[in-house]
C-alpha positions in Angstrom: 49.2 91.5 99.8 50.5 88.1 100.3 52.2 86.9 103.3 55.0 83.8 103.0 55.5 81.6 106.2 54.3 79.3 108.5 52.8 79.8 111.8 54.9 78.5 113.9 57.5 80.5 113.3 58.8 84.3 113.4 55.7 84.7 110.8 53.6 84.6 113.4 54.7 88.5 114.2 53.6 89.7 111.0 50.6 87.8 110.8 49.8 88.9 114.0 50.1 92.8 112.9 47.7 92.0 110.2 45.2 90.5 111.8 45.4 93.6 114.5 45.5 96.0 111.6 42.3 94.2 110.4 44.4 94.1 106.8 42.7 91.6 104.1 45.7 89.4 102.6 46.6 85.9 101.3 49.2 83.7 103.6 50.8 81.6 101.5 52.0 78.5 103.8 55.1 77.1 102.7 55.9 73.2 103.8 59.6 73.5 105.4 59.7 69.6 105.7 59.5 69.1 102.2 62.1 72.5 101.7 59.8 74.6 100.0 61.3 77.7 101.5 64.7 76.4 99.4 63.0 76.1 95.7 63.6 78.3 93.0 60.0 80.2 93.5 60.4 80.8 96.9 64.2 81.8 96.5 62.9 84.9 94.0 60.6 86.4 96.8 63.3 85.8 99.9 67.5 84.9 98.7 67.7 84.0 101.9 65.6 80.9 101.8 63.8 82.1 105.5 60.1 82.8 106.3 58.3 85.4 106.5 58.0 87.2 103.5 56.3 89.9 102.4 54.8 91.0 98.8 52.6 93.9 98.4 52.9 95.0 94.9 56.2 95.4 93.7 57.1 95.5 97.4 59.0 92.6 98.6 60.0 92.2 102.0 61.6 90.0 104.4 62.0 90.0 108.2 59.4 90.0 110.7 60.2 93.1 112.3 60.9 95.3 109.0 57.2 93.6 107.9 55.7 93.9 110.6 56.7 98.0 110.6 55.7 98.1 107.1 52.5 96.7 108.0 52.1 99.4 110.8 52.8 102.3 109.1 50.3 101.0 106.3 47.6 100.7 108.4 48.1 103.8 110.8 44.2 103.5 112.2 45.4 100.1 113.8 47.8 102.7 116.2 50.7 99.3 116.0 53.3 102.5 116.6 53.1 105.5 118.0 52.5 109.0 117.1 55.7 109.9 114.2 58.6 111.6 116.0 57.2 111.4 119.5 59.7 109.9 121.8 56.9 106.7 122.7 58.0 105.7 118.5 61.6 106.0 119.8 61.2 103.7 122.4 58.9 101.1 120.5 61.5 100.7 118.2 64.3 100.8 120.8 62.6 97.3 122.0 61.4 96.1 118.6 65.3 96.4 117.5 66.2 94.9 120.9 64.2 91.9 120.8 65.3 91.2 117.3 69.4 91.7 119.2 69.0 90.2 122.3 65.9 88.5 123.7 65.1 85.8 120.9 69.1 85.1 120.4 69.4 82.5 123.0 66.3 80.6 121.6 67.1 81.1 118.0 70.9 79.7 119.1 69.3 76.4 121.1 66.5 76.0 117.9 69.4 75.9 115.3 71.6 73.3 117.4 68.1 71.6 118.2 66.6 71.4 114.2 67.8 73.7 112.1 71.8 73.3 111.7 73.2 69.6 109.6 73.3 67.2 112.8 77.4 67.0 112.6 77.4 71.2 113.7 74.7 70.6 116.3 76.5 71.4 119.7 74.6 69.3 122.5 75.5 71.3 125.4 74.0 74.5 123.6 70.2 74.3 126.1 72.8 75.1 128.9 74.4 78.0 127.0 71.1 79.1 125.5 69.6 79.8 129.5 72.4 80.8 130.7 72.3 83.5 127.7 68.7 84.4 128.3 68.4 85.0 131.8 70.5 88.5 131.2 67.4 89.7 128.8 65.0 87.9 130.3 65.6 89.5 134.0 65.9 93.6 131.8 62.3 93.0 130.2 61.2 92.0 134.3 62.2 94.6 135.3 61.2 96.9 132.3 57.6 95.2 132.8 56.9 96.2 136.6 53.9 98.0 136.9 53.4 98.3 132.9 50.0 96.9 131.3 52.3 96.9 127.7 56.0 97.5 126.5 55.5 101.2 126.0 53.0 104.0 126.7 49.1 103.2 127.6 48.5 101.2 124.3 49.0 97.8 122.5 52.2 98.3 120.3 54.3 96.1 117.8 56.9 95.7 120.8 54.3 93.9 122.5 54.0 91.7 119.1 57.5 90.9 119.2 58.4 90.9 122.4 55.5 88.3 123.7 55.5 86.2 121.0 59.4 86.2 121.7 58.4 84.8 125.1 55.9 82.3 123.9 58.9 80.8 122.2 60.8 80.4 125.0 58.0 78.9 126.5 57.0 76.2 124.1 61.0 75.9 124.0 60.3 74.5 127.9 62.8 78.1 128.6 61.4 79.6 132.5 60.4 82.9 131.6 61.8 83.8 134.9 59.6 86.8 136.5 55.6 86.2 137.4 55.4 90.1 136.1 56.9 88.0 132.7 54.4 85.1 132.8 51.2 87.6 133.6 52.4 89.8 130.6 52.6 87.3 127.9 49.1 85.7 129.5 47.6 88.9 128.7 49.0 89.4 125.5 48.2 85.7 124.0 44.2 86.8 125.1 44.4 89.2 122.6 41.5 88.1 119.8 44.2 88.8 116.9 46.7 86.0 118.7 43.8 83.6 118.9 43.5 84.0 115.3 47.1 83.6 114.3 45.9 80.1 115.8 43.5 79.0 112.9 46.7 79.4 110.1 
């Protein structure tokens, strides 16, 4: 199994789920300065020139939350999702899908007009628009997070993955997480041991 990416990015999720899932695989780093993630090689494992990346096999995946399920459901021990069919599985996904929809938007929005777009389509006023957009999201997971220890049921899930590492982005983005029930949550979740490692890649 061989993992594409780099670490600071949405591969983080994935690697993440592996190192919870105890899973032995290669990451593969790719150097997105020198547009690696844009050769020919790379191209042939993800079209979309995008990290992460997944190959297990003849299995080739891309995005972090389809890889990171992947990963879940093949390592079941880990427990990453809940029970099949139960309505706890429903509900991990309904947050994994939201995450994905609504909560990283406004950051992935302020990183393309920050790095990632030419500089002539980089709109400066988009940090304004970007918290102004993720206050709305930002206030529902508050409120979804009162008096929960993680995102769903009594157990550490692949919401949590997604949804706190969604949060550490806004954070190193310099984005207010804006609810001390936020800022407690994604404390406990970056004390994890399997974060920590996600540190040494």
């Amino acid at each position: 199994m061989k993992l594409y990416g780099v670490a600071s990015s949405r591969t983080r999720r994935p690697l993440w789920a592996l190192l919870e899932a105890g899973a032995q695989f290669e990451f593969r780093k790719l150097d997105l300065a020198a547009g690696e993630h844009r050769g020919a090689q790379f191209l042939a494992v993800n079209p979309n020139g995008k990290v992460p990346a997944l190959v297990d096999g003849d299995l080739t995946l891309f995005e972090s939350a389809a890889i990171c399920d992947y990963v879940a459901n093949r390592f079941p021990a880990a427990g990453l999702l809940p029970e099949p069919g139960s309505r706890e599985l429903a509900l991990c996904r309904q947050w994994m899908f939201w995450v994905v929809g609504e909560l990283e938007q406004p950051l992935w929005s302020l990183a393309k007009h920050r790095f990632a777009l030419p500089r002539e389509w980089r709109i400066q006023r988009m940090r304004e628009v970007a918290e102004y957009e993720w206050q709305a999201p930002a206030a529902v997971l508050a409120r979804h997070l009162e008096g929960r220890e993680f995102m769903v049921g009594a157990t550490f899930t692949l919401a949590d993955i997604l949804v706190s590492h969604t949060l550490n982005w806004a954070r190193g983005a310099g984005i207010a997480l804006g609810a001390d029930v936020s800022e407690a949550y994604l404390e406990r979740m970056l004390a994890r041991p399997a974060f920590q490692r996600t540190l040494e890649y």
